[in-house]
N, C-alpha and C positions, 0 to 999 in steps of 0.2 A: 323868495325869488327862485331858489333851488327847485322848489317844488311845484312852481306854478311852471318853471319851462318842464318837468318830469309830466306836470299834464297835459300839457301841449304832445308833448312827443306822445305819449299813449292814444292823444283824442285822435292824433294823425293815422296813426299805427290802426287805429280803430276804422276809423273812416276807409284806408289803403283794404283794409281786410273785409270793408262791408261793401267795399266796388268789387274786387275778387269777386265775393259770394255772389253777387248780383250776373257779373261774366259769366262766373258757373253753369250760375242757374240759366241762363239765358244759353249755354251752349250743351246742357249735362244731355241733350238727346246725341250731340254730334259724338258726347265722351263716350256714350253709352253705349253704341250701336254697335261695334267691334266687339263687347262683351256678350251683347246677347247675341250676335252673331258664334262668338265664339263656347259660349254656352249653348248654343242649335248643334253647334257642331259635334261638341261633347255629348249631347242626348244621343244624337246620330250612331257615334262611335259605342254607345253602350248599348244601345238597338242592337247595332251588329255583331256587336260578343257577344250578347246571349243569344243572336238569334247561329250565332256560328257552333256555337256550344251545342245548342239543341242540334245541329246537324254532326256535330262529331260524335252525340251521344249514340244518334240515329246509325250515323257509319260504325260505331263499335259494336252495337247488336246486331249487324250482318257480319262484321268480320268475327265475333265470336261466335257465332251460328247460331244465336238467338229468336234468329228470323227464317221459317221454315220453306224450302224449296216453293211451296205451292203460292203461297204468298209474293215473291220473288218475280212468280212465273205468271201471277194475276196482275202484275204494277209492268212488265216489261215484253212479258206474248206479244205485242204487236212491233215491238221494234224488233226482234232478233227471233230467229227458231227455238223451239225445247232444246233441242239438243246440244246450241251452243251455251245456252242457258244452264244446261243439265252439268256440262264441263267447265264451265267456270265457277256454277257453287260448289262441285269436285274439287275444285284446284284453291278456293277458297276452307274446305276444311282439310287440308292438306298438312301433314305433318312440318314440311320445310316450309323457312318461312319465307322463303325469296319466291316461291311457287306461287303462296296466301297471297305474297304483297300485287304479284303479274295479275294473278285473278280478281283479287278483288278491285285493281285498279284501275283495269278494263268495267266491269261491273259498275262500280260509283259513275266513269263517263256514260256506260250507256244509261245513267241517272241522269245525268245531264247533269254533272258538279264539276264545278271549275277546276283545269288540272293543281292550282295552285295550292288549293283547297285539299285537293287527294295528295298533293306531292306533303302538305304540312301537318296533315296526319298521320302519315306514314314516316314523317322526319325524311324524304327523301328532298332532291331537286328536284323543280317541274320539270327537268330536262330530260331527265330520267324517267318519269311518266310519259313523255311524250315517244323519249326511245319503244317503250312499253308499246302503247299503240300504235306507234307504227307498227312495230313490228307485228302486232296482232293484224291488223290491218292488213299487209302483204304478206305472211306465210301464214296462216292463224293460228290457232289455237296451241294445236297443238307441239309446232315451232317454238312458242312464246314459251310455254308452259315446262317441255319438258327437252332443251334443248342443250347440250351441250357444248365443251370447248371443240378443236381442232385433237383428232385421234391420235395423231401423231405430232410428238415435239419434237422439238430442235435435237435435243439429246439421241432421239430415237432414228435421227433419219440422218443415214451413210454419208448421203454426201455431205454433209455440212460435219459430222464426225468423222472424215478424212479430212474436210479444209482443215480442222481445229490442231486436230493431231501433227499436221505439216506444218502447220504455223508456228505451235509450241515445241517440238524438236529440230527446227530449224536455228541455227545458231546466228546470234545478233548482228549482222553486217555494218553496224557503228563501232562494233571494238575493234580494237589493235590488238593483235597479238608482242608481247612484251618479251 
């Protein structure tokens, strides 16, 4: 008796499991479809690392100067002059590197590569690129390139080294004399 209700319970258990299969199979395109969707998207995304790769690789052989002025000047001659062209591969084999990063930054956009793209190459912020170009943009080149701070500091200038001096020799008008 023990064993005829143990078969019962299995042949049910059996049955319950072979309706499942059958739901499955009856729904496995609806299961499926978010996976091969999400596998499209995965191919997608490895499309684009490599094809990002091949353009960092590209951006590395100009910024090490790998890639020869004339070359440069046959891919960009019609958007910009030699001569702006001439000072930004200047300012790209340039000893300092904050000089490299202003040249070459300008340079890649007039490539037409996304500031996001030049900002995470250079480990910078896009915001920071775009400072860049602007500022190429309204003073040029040479502003960007080789421009410095404010000549004079706070230290150096009189009147603000008399306020300071007045300030600090003047005695605390919150104590009491005791």
């Amino acid at each position: 008796m023990a064993a005829t209700r143990k078969l019962r319970r299995q042949h049910t258990q059996y049955k319950r499991l072979r309706k499942q299969l059958r739901r499955f199979k009856n729904r496995k395109r609806q299961y499926l479809a978010p996976y091969k969707k999400l596998l499209l998207t995965y191919e997608e995304l490895l499309r684009l690392t490599r094809l990002e790769r091949a353009l960092f690789g590209w951006m590395h052989e100009i910024s090490t100067g790998r890639v020869t002025y004339t070359v440069i000047e046959s891919q960009l001659g019609q958007k910009v002059s030699s001569k702006l062209l001439w000072g930004l591969y200047q300012g790209s084999l340039s000893n300092t590197r904050s000089v490299q990063v202003k040249a070459l930054s300008v340079l890649f956009h007039l490539y037409s590569i996304h500031l996001r793209m030049i900002a995470k190459f250079f480990h910078r912020r896009p915001r920071t690129i775009k400072k860049y170009l602007k500022r190429f943009q309204s003073e040029g080149l040479d502003k960007l390139l080789y421009s410095t701070r404010k000549s004079l500091k706070k230290a150096d200038d009189p009147s603000y080294r008399e306020m300071l001096f007045s300030t600090l020799h003047c005695p605390p008008g919150g104590i009491r004399n005791q």
